[in-house]
N, C-alpha and C positions, 0 to 999 in steps of 0.2 A: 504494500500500500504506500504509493510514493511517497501522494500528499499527507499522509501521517508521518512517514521517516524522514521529510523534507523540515518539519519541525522539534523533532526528538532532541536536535540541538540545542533550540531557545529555550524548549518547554518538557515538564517531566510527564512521561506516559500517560501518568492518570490525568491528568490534568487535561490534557489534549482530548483523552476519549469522554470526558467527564463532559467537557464544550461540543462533544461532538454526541453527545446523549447514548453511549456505546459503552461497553465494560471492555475492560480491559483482556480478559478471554476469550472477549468477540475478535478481538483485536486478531490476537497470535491465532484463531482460527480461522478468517479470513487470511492471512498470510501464508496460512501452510496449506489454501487451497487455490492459492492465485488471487490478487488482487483482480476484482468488481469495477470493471471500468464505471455502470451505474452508480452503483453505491462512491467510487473518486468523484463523480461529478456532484453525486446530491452533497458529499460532504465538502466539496468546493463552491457549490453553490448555494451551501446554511451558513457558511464561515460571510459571505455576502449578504446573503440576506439578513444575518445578526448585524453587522456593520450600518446598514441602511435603517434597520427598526431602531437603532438606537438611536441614530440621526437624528431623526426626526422621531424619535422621544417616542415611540409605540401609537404614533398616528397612520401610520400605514397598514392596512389589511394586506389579506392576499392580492387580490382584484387590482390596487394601485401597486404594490410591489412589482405584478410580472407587466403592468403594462407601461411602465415606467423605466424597470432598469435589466427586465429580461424577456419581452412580447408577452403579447396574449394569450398564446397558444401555449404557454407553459400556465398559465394560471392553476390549475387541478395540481401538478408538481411542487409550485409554490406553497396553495393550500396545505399541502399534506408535507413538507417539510415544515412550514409555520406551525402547526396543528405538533406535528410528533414533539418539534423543542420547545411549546408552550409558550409560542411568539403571537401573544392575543393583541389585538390593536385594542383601543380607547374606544372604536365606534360598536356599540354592542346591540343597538338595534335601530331600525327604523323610523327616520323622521316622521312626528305626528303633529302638527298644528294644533295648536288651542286655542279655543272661540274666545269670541273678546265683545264687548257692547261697543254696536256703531254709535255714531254721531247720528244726530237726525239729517236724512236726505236732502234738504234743504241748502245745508253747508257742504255738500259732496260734490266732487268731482264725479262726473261719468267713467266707467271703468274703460278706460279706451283702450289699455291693454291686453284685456280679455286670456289672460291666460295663453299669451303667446310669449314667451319667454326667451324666444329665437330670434335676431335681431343678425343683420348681413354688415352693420359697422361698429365701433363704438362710438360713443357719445350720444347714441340714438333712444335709449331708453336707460331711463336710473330708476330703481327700486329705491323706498328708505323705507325703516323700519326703527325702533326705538327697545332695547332690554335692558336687564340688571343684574351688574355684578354686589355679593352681599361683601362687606367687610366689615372687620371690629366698629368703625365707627359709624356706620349705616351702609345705606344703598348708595352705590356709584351707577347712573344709568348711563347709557353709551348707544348712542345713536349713529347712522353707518350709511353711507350709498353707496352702492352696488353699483356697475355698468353692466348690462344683461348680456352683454358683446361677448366679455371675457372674463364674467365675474368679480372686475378687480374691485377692491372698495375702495373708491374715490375721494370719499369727504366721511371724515372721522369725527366726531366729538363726543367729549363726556362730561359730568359733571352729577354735584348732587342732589339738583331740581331735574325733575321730566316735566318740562315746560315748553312753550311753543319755541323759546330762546336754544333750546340743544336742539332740536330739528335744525331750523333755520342755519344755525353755524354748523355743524355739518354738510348741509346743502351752502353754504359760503363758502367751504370749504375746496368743495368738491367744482365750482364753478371758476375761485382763484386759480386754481389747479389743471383742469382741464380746457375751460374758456369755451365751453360748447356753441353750439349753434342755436338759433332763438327759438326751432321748431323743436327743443328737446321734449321728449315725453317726462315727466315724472310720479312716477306711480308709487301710491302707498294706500296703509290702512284706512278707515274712517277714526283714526284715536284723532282727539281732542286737540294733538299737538298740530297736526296737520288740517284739520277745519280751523284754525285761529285765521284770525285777519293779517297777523305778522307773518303767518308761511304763506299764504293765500296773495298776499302782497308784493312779496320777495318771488313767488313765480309769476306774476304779472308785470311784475317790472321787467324782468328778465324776459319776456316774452316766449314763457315756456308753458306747455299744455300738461294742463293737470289730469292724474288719473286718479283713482282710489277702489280699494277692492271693493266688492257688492257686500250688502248687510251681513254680519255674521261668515262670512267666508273667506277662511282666512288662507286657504288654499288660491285663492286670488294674490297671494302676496308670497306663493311658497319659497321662491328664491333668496328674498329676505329672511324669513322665518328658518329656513335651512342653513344658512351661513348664521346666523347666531347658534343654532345647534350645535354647528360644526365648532364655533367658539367655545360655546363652554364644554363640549364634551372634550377636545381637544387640549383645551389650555384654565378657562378660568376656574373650571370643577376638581381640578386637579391641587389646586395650592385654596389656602386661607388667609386674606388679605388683613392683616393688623390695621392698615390707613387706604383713605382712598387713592391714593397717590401711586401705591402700591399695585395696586390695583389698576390703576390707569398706567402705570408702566408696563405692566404685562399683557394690556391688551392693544397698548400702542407698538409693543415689541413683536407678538403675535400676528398683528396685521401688517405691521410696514416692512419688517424684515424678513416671517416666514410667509403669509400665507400668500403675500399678494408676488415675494419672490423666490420662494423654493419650495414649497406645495405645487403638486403635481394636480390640475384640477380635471374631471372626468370631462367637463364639460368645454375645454377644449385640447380636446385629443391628447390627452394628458402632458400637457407643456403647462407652467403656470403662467397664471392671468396676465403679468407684463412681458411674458414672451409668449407670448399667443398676441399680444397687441404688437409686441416689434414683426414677427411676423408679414403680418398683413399690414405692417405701416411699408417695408422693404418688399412686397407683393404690388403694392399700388407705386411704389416708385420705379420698381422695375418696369408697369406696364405703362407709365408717363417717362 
């Protein structure tokens, strides 16, 4: 077994089969029957896949593992190496939306999105959405835009009011930042923070088209609703924030350094959200 006797050098026997979930008699009986070219590959291919789960702190499943940094077509392999060394990801079930009380229709935008979440540029549609992280000394809530294009989240804020003022500077944020075009869409919940006259105001100015999801359905807004998932199952569920500051560092670090640049996203063909935007920024200059 090569790639075992290629480390006997650095590392004491057991120790090696101990990382490679194998005893040490499996070992010298594998050897006295010929070395498993299979069995070399999957233990050259767990030594990898350990290195990558750790990376990225046990956010990766199977499903983003093989199609990220070994195809698709090994996924089932992946699984079942993951699966035998007890390589579980963070994500352990299925996003579910929970209902929330609209605003009265009145102060609604028409849902102009309709549940198309598919979008052929960016800057053509933003999601926003508004949760909460807990800390020792209250609630930190943390408001977020989204671009539907490539998922990245564009305009960040937090703070310890959910008032129309955290919407708004986030969607400030998101506009200093990106400079969109007048015809952008922006779609969101009916919460209270987006029916106010001050969000309602700042997309009027801007000459941007309001959307908001239909009564009660919050599946109208899944793509928001699903990147906060992915937030705290990922990163803010994981620690317990003594200040809110704390707390706003980890989820300022979460989004600007991992998820918008080394998270590998499904939704676009697993590249993360700013290079799925370089991408198609160097696709449109190649064809001008």
């Amino acid at each position: 077994m090569e790639f075992i006797e290629s480390l006997r050098s650095a590392y004491p026997l057991a120790i090696i089969c101990s990382a490679l979930k194998m005893t040490t008699s499996a070992y010298y009986a594998a050897k006295r029957r010929g070395e498993n070219t299979r069995e070399h590959e999957d233990a050259r291919m767990l030594i990898e896949i350990r290195n990558h789960f750790v990376f990225h702190k046990k956010r990766y499943g199977s499903t983003r593992m093989a199609n990220v940094y070994f195809g698709s077509g090994r996924r089932r392999r992946i699984a079942r190496l993951m699966r035998q060394a007890n390589l579980v990801s963070v994500h352990t079930k299925k996003y579910r939306p929970m209902q929330y009380e609209a605003a009265p229709p009145e102060r609604c935008y028409a849902n102009v999105v309709n549940r198309n979440f598919t979008v052929d540029r960016p800057n053509a549609v933003w999601v926003t959405d508004i949760t909460y992280v807990w800390t020792y000394e209250g609630w930190l809530y943390v408001a977020a835009v989204i671009d539907l294009y490539s998922r990245a989240v564009v305009g960040l804020a937090m703070s310890h009011r959910i008032d129309a003022d955290l919407a708004t500077a986030a969607m400030s944020q998101a506009v200093m930042h990106r400079k969109p075009p007048k015809d952008l869409v922006c779609h969101s919940d009916r919460g209270c923070q987006y029916t106010s006259e001050l969000y309602r105001a700042f997309l009027s100015a801007h000459d941007f088209v309001g959307s908001m999801s239909r009564k009660g359905n919050c599946w109208d807004n899944a793509v928001a609703e699903s990147f906060f998932r992915t937030l705290k199952v990922e990163q803010t569920n994981r620690f317990m924030y003594r200040t809110r500051e704390q707390a706003r560092s980890s989820v300022f670090e979460y989004v600007e350094i991992y998820y918008n640049r080394q998270r590998a996203h499904s939704a676009c063909r697993y590249a993360t959200p700013f290079e799925y935007e370089k991408r198609t920024e160097q696709t449109i200059n190649n064809v001008h």
